[in-house]
C-alpha positions as CSV (number, residue, x, y, z in Angstrom):
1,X,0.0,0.0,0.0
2,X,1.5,3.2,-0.8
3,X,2.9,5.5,2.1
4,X,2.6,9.4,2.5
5,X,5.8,11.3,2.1
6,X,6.4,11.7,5.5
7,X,6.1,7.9,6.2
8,X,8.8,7.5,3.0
9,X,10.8,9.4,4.7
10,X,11.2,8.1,7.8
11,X,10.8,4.1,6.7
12,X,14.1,5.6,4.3
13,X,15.5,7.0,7.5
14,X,14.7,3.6,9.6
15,X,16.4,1.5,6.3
16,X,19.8,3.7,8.0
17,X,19.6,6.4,4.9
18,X,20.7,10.2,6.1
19,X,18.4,13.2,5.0
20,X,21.0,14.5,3.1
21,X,21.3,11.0,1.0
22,X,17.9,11.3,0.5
23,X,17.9,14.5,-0.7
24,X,20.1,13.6,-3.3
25,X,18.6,11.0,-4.6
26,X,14.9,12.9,-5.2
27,X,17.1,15.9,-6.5
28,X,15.6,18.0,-3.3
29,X,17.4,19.5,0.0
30,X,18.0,17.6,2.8
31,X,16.4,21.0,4.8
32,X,13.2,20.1,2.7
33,X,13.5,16.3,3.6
34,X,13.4,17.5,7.4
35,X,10.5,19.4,6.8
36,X,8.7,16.4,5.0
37,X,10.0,13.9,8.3
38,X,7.9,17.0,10.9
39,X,4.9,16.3,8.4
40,X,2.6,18.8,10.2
41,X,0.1,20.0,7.2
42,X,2.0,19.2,4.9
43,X,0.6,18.0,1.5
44,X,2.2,15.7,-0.7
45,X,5.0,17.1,-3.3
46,X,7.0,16.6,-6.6
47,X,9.1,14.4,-4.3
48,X,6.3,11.6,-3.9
49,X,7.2,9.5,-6.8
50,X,11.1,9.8,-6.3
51,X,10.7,8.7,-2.3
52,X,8.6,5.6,-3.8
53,X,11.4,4.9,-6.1
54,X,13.7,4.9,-3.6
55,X,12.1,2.9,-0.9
56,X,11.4,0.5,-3.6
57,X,14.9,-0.4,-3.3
58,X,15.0,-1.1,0.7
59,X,11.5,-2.9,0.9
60,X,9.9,-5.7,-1.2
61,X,6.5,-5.5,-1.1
62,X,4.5,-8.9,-1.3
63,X,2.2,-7.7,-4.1
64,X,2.7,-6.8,-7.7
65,X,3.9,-3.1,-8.6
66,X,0.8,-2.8,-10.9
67,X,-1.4,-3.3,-8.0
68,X,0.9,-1.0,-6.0
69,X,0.3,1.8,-8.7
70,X,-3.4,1.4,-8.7
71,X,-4.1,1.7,-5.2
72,X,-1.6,4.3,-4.5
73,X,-4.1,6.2,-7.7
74,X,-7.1,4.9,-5.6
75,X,-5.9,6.4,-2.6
76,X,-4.9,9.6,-4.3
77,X,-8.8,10.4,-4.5
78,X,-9.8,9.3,-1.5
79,X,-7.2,11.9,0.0
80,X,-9.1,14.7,-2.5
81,X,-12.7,13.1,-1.4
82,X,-13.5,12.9,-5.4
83,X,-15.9,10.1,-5.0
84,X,-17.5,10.1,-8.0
85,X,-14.3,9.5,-10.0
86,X,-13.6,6.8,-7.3
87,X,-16.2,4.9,-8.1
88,X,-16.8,5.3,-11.7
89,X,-12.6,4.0,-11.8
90,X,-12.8,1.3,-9.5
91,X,-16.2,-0.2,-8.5
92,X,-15.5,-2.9,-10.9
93,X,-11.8,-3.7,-10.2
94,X,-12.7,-3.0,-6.1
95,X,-15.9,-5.6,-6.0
96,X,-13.9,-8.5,-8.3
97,X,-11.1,-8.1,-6.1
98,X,-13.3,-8.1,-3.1
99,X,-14.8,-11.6,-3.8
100,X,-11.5,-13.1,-4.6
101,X,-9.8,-11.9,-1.5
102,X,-12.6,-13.2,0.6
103,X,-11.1,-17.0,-0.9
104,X,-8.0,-16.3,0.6
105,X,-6.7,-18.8,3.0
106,X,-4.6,-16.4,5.1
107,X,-3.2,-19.0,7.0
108,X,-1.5,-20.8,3.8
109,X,0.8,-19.4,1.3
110,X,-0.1,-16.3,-0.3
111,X,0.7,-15.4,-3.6
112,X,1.6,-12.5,-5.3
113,X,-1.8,-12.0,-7.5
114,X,-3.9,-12.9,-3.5
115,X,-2.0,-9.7,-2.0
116,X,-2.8,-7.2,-4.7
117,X,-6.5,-8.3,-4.8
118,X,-6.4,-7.9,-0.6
119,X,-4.8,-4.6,-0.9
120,X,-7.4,-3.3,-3.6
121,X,-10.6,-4.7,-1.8
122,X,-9.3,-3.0,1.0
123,X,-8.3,0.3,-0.3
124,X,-11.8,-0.1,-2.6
125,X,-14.2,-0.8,0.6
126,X,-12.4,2.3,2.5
127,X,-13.2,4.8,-0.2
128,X,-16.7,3.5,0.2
129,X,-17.0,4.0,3.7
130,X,-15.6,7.3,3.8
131,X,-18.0,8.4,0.9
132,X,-20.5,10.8,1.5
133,X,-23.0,10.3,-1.6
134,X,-25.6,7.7,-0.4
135,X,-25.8,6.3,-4.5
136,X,-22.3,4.5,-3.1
137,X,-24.0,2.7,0.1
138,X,-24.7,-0.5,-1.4
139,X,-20.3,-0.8,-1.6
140,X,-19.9,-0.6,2.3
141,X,-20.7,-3.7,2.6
142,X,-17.4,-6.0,3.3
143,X,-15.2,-3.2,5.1
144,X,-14.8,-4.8,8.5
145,X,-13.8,-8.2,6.4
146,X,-10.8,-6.5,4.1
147,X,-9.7,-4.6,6.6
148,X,-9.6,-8.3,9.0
149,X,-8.7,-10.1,5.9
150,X,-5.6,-6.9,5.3
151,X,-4.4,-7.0,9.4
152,X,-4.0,-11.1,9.2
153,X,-2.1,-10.6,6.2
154,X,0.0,-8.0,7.2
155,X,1.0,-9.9,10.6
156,X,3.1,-12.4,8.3
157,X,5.8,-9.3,8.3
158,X,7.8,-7.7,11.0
159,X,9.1,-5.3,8.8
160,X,8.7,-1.7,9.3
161,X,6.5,-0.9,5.7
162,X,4.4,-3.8,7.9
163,X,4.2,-2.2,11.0
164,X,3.2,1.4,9.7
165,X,0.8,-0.2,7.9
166,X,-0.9,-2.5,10.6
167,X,-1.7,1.4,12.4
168,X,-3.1,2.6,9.3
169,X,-5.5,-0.4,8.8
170,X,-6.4,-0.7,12.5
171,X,-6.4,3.1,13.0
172,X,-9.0,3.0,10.4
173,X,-11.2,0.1,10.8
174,X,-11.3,2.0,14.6
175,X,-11.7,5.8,13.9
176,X,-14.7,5.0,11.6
177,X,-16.6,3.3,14.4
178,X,-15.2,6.0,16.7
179,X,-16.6,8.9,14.5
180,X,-19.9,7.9,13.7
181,X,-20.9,6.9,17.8
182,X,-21.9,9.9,19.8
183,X,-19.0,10.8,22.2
184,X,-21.1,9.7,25.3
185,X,-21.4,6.4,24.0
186,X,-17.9,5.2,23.0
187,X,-17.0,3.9,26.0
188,X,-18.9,0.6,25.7
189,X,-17.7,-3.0,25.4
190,X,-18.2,-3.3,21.6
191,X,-15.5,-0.6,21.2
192,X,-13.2,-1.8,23.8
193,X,-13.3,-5.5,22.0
194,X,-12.9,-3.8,18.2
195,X,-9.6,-2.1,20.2
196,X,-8.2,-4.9,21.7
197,X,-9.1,-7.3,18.6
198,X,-7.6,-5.1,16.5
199,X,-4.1,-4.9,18.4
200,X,-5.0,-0.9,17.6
201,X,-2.5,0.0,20.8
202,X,0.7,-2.8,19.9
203,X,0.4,-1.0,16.3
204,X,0.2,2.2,17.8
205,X,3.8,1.6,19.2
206,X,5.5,0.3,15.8
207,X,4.2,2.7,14.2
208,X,5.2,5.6,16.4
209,X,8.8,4.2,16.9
210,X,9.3,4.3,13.3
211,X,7.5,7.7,12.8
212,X,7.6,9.9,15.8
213,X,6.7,13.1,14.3
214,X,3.4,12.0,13.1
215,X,1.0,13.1,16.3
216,X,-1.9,11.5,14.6
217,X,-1.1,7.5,16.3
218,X,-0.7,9.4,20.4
219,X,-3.6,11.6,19.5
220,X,-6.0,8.7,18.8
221,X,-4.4,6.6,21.5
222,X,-4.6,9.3,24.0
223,X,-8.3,9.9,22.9
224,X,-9.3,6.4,23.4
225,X,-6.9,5.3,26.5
226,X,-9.0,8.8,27.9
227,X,-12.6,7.3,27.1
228,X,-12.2,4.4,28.9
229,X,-10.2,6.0,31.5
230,X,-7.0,3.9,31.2
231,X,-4.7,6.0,33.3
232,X,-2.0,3.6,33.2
233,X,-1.3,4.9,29.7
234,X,-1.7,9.0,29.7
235,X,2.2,9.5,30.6
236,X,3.5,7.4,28.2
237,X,1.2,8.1,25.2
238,X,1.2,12.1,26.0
239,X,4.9,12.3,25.9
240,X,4.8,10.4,22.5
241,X,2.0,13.2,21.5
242,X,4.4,15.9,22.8
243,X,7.3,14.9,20.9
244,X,5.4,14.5,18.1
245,X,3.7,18.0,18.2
246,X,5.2,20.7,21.1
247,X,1.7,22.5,20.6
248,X,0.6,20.4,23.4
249,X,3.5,20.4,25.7
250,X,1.2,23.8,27.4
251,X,-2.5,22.5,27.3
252,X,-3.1,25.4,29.4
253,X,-3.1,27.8,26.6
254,X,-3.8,24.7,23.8
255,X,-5.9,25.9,21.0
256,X,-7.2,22.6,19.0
257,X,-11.1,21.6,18.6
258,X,-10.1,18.2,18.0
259,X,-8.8,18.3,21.7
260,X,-12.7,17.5,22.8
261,X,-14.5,15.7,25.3
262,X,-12.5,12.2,24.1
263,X,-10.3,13.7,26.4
264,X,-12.6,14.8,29.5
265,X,-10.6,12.2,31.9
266,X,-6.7,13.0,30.7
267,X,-7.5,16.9,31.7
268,X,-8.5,15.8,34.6
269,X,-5.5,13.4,35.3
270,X,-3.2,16.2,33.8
271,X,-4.4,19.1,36.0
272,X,-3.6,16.6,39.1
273,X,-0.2,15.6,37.7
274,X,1.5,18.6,35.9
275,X,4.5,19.4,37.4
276,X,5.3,15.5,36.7
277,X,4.3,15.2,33.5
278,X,6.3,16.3,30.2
């Protein structure tokens, strides 16, 4: 599944490449590489295609690079929310792969053809969920299998491309559920069992080793661990958030919207605990 730039980066950086290295090779500056590793709003670049390129030659994906190249287009408009052109694209390539994935045995061998038609059912069954136009209802059907069928998969790998990828499929497969429940209602056992299913908080840790400066992994942990009041975890997952993003070392003084209720129980825990936290 293709990566942002920022994850390129860093999965580059984790493969023992220096900035400047990098910025060699995707004829850039190693000052604009650091910028692309910080991430914050940052939208992708000219250098998208020449970080692919190079990863390509530290990580060997298990699927094709045709189906690599489509679902990196696919999730090129999901990013730009054009669901019409989704659709019209890839509702027949997304439901053909769909049904074949679904005959994968993922405890046997996998083949190369059974990984592209996983990772294009998944990426396929995500646009449809994220879609706002109703005519595209009838595709949502299947998510919570490809994104199962895409996390057994992926837990054949210990790689790194594996482990940032296991967040991004778990991440998702939760947030969805997470968004559309009313924030009083979250913290019920169906969610807790989706979470620990999922292994949501052991991919929250690969994935944030490999790319601390994303806040995005601590924020969500921090927003769930807060919901069902898991105190245990606030130190460790705020410091992660901190690092990531130093807007909320002072919370005090923390403009964000996002910050919202999620987080009714970590305030508390914080305003009890500052002079010991980070």
């Amino acid at each position: 599944m293709p990566f942002t730039e920022m994850e390129l980066v860093w999965l580059l950086k984790a493969a023992g490449q220096k900035d400047v290295d990098i910025a060699v090779r995707v004829g850039s500056h190693d000052k604009t590489i650091r910028n692309i590793k910080k991430g914050l709003g940052r939208k992708s670049s000219a250098y998208e295609d020449g970080l692919e390129i190079m990863v390509s030659e530290f990580v060997s994906y298990p699927w094709s690079q045709l189906a690599h190249d489509q679902v990196r287009r696919m999730l090129g408009l999901i990013r730009t929310a054009r669901w019409n052109d989704f659709h019209k694209s890839y509702a027949f390539s997304g439901e053909s792969s769909f049904n074949l994935a679904m005959q994968i045995d993922s405890e046997g061998p996998v083949s190369e053809d059974d990984w592209g038609h996983a990772l294009v059912a998944y990426a396929f069954k995500l646009g449809m969920q994220l879609s706002s136009l109703t005519a595209h209802v009838q595709h949502r059907e299947g998510w919570e299998e490809a994104a199962g069928l895409m996390l057994k998969l992926l837990g054949k790998s210990n790689e790194d491309w594996a482990k940032v990828l296991r967040f991004k499929v778990a991440g998702n497969r939760i947030i969805l559920v997470w968004k559309r429940t009313p924030h009083e209602k979250r913290a019920n056992a169906e969610m807790r069992e989706l979470i620990e299913t999922s292994g949501y908080s052991d991919h929250l840790i690969g994935f944030n080793e490999i790319i601390p400066k994303d806040p995005v992994a601590p924020f969500n942990a921090l927003a769930i661990a807060s919901r069902f009041g898991n105190q245990d975890r606030y130190q460790d997952l705020y410091e992660r958030l901190v690092k990531a993003d130093g807007r909320y070392r002072n919370l005090e003084t923390l403009e964000d919207p996002d910050f919202d209720t999620d987080f009714d129980d970590f305030r508390r825990w914080y305003r009890s605990n500052r002079k010991k936290v980070a």
